[in-house]
N, C-alpha and C positions, 0 to 999 in steps of 0.2 A: 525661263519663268521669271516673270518681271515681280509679281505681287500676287496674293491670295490663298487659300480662296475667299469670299468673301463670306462664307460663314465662319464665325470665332471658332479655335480648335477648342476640343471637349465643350461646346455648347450642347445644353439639356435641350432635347427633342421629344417629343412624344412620338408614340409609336403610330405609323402610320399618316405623320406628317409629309407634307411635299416640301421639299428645297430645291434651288437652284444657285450651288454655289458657282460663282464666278473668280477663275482665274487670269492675269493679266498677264501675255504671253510675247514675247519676242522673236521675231526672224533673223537672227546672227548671223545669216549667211550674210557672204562681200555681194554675192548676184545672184539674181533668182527671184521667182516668184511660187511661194506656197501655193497648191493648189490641188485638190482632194485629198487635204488635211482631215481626219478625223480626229477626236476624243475620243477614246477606248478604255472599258474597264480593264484590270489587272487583277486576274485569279488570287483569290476565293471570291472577289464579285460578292462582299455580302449585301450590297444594297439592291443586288440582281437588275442591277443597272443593263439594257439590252445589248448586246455584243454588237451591233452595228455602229454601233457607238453615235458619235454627235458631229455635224460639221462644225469646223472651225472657221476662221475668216482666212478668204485670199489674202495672203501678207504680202509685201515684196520686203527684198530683201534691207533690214534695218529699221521697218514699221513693227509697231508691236499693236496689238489690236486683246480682246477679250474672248476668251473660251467660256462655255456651259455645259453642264450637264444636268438632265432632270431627275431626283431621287425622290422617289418613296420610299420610306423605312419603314423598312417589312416589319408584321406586329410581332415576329419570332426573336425581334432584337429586342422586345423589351425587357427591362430590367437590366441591359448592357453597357458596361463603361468603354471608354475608349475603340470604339468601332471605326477601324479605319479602311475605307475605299480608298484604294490607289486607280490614279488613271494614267493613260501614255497618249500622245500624239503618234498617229501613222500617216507613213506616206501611203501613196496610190496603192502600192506592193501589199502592202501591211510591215514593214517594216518604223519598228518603233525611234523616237528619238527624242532627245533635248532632255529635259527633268521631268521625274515624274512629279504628276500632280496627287495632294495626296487630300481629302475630308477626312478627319477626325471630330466625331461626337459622342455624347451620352446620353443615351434612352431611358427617360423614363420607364418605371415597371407599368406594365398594363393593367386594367381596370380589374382582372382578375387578381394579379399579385398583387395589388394593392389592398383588395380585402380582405387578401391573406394575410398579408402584413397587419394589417388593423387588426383580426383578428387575433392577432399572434401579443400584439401590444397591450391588445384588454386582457387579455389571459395572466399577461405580467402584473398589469395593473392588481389583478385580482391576487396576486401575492404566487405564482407560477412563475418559478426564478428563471427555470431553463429554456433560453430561447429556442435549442433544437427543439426540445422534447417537446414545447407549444406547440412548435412548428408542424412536427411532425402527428401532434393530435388533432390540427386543426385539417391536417390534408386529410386525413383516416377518418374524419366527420365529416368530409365534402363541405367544408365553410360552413358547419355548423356552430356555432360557438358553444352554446347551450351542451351540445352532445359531446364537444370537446373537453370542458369544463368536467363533466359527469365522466369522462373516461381517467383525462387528471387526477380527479380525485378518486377515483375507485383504484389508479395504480398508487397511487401513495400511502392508500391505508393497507395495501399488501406488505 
């Protein structure tokens, strides 16, 4: 591994974004010439990156050339920090080598917990100190706010 990837680690993504981070690779070997080199994810695969993974370039030996792989960030990552995809280079075999490659980023929450979250913030605004307990009125109302609101206050005059 020469350099990358070229996406900055923990960079904010929204869910269901496409990337294509780029890492900058080298053939260490004294002879030889790379040649049905893959890019392969590495288990848990949470960007469900496809197991046949990606070509890499014919290198010979002492060139260093650029790897890819394509990601979509599944919308089940939103709202997650620190999500990291590891990848491997294989030979012909499937036998892995050199350094892994690794993307590290942060997810945006998705448009649902976002409303939630807004939700949860008017409710504080409105003088509802306990973030769970918002939280947890605001899911029990289906993003109601209004029915949130009336449930808040009907447990606190008990």
């Amino acid at each position: 591994l020469v350099s990358g990837p070229s996406v900055a680690a923990t960079s904010t993504v929204k869910p269901g974004s496409r990337l294509l981070p780029v890492w900058e690779v080298r053939n260490a070997a004294a002879d030889g010439i790379w040649t049905d080199v893959r890019l392969k994810p590495v288990a848990p695969n949470p960007f469900q990156v496809d197991e046949n993974g990606f070509e890499a370039p014919i290198l010979e030996a002492g060139a260093s050339g650029l790897v890819s792989v394509e990601v979509q960030v599944p919308e089940q990552l939103a709202g997650t920090d620190n999500v990291t995809g590891e990848f491997v280079l294989v030979d012909a075999q499937g036998n892995a080598f050199g350094d892994t490659l690794k993307l590290t980023i942060n997810v945006l929450p998705g448009e649902d917990q976002l409303r939630v979250l807004e939700a949860v913030q008017q409710l504080q605004a409105m003088g509802f100190d306990d973030h769970a307990e918002c939280l947890r009125a605001v899911q029990a109302a289906k993003g109601d706010i209004n029915a949130a609101a009336l449930a808040l206050l009907r447990k606190n005059r008990k």
